[in-house]
C-alpha positions as CSV (number, residue, x, y, z in Angstrom):
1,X,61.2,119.7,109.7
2,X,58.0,118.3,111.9
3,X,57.0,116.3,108.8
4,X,60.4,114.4,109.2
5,X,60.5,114.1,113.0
6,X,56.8,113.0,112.9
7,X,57.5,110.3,110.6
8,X,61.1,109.6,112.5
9,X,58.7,109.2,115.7
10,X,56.0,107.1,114.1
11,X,59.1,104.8,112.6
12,X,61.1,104.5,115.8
13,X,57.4,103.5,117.3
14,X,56.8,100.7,115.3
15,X,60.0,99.3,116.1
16,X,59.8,99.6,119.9
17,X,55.8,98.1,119.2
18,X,57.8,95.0,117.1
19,X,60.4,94.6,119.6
20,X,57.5,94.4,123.1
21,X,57.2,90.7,122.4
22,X,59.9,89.3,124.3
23,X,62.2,86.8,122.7
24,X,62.9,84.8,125.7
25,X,58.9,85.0,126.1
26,X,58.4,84.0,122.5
27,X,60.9,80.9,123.4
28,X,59.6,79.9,126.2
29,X,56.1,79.5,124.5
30,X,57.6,77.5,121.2
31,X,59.9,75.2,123.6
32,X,56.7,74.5,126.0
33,X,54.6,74.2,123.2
34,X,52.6,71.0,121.9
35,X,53.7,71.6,118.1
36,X,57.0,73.9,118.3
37,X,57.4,73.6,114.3
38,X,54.2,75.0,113.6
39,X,54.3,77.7,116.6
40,X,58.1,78.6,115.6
41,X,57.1,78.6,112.0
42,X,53.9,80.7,112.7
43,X,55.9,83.8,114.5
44,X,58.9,83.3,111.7
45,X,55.9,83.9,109.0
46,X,54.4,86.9,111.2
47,X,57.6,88.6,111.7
48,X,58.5,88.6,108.3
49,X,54.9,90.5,107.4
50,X,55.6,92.6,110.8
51,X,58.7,94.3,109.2
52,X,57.4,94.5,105.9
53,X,54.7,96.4,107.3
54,X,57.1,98.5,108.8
55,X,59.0,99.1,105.3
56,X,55.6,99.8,104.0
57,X,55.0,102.4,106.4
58,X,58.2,104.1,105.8
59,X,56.4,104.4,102.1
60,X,53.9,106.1,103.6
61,X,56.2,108.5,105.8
62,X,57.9,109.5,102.9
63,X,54.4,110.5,100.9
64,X,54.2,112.7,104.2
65,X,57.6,114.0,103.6
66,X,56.5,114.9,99.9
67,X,53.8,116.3,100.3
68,X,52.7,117.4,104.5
69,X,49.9,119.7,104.1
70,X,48.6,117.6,101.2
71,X,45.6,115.8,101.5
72,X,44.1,112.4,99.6
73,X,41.5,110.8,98.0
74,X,39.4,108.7,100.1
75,X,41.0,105.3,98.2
76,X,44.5,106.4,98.6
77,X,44.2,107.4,102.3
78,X,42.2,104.0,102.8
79,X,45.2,102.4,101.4
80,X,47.5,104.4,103.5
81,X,45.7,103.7,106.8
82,X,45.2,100.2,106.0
83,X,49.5,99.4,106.5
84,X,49.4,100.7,110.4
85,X,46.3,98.5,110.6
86,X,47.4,95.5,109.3
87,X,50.8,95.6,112.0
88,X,48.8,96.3,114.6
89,X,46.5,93.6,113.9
90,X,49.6,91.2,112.8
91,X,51.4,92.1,116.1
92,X,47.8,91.4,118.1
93,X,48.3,88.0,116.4
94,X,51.8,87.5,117.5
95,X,50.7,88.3,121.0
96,X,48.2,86.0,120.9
97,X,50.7,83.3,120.0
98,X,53.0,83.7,122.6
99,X,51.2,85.1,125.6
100,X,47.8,83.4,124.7
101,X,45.9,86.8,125.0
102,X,45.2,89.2,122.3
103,X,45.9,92.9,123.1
104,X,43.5,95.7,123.4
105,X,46.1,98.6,122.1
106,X,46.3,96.7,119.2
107,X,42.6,96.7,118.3
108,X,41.9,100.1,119.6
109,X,44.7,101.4,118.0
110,X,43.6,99.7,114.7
111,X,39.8,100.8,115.0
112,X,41.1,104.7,115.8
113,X,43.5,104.6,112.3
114,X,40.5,103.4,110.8
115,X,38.2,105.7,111.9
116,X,40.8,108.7,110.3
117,X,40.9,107.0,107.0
118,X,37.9,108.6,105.7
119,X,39.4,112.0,107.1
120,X,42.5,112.1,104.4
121,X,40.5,114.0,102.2
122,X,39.7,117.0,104.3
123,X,42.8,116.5,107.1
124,X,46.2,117.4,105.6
125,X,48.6,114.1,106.1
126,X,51.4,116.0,108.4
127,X,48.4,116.0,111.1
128,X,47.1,112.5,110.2
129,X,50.4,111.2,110.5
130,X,50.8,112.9,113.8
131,X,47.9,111.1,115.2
132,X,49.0,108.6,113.8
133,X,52.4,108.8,115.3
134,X,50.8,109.7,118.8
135,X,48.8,106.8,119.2
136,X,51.5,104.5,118.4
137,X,53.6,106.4,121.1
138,X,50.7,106.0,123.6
139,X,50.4,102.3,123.0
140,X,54.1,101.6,123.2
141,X,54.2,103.7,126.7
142,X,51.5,102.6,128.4
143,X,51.9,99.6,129.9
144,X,48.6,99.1,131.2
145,X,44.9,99.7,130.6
146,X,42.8,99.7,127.5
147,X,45.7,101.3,124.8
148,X,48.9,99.3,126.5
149,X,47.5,96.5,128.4
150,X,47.4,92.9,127.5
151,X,43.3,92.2,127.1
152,X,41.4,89.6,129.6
153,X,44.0,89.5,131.8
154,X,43.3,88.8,135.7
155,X,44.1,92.0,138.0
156,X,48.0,92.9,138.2
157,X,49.0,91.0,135.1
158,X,48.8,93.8,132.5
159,X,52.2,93.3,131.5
160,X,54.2,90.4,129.8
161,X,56.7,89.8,132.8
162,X,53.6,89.0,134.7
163,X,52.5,86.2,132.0
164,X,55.3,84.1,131.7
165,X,54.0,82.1,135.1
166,X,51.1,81.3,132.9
167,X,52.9,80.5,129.6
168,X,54.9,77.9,131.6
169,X,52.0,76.7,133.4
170,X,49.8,76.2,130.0
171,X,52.1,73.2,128.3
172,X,53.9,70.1,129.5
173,X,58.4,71.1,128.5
174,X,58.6,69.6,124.7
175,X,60.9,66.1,124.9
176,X,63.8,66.3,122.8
C-alpha cells in the first residue's frame, strides 16, 4: 500500500512540477519574443519530452510496485534515476525559456537523484522512491530558496508572478 501511494505522490508531483510554468507566462514570452516560431516551437518540442518523461516514470513506479523492497544493479538503477533527471533538467530548460532564468530546484533536485543512483544496489527501491517522491514534493512546495526558488533572481522575486514585469520589459510586443 505505501509502495502505491509513494509512487501516486511522486506521479501527482511531476504533474504539479509540469504545470508551475504558467501558460499565460509561457505566452507572454513567445508573443513578446524576437522569433515566436522558434520560442513556440522550442517549448512545443520540450513539453512533448516533459510528459514523456512523466510516462517514463510511471514505468519506473510500477517496477516499485513489483518489486518495493527489491533492490538493483548499479546500471538498472542508473537507468532508473536518469528519467527524474532528465525532467528536471528538461523543465530547468523550459524555465529558462520563458522566465529567462534557470531554476536551482531543478539542478539540486537532479544532482540529489543522482547522488542515490549508485545507492539502488544496497537501498531497497520503496525508500529510493520515497526520496525520490519527497524531494519532488519539497521542490513543488517551496516557493522560494535554493529547492523552489527561481536561481539569480534580485531579492523578492523568487517566484514567477514576480517575473513577468521582467519578461515584458525584455522584448519590444511582436507586430502582427
Amino acid at each position: 500500500m505505501r509502495a502505491a501511494l509513494v509512487a501516486f505522490r511522486g506521479t501527482r508531483a511531476m504533474w504539479w512540477l509540469y504545470f508551475g510554468t504558467s501558460s499565460r507566462d509561457a505566452t507572454a514570452a513567445i508573443v513578446r519574443s524576437r522569433d515566436p516560431g522558434r520560442m513556440g516551437a522550442h517549448l512545443h518540442d520540450m513539453h512533448a519530452m516533459l510528459i514523456g518523461w512523466i510516462i517514463a516514470a510511471a514505468v519506473g513506479s510500477d517496477v516499485v510496485l513489483a518489486r518495493p523492497f527489491g533492490t538493483l544493479p548499479l546500471a538498472q538503477g542508473v537507468a532508473l534515476a536518469a528519467v527524474p533527471c532528465r525532467y528536471r533538467l528538461g523543465r530547468a530548460v523550459c524555465k529558462r525559456v520563458v522566465y529567462g532564468l534557470v531554476p536551482r530546484s531543478s539542478i539540486l533536485a537532479a544532482a540529489a537523484r543522482v547522488l542515490l543512483a549508485p545507492r539502488a544496489e544496497r537501498v531497497d527501491l520503496l525508500t529510493l522512491a520515497t526520496l525520490d517522491t519527497a524531494m519532488r514534493l519539497v521542490q513543488w512546495r517551496t516557493g522560494r530558496g535554493a529547492w523552489g526558488g527561481v536561481g539569480r533572481t534580485p531579492r523578492g522575486a523568487g517566484s514567477p508572478a514576480a517575473l513577468r514585469p521582467r519578461i515584458a520589459a525584455r522584448a519590444p510586443a511582436h507586430k502582427l
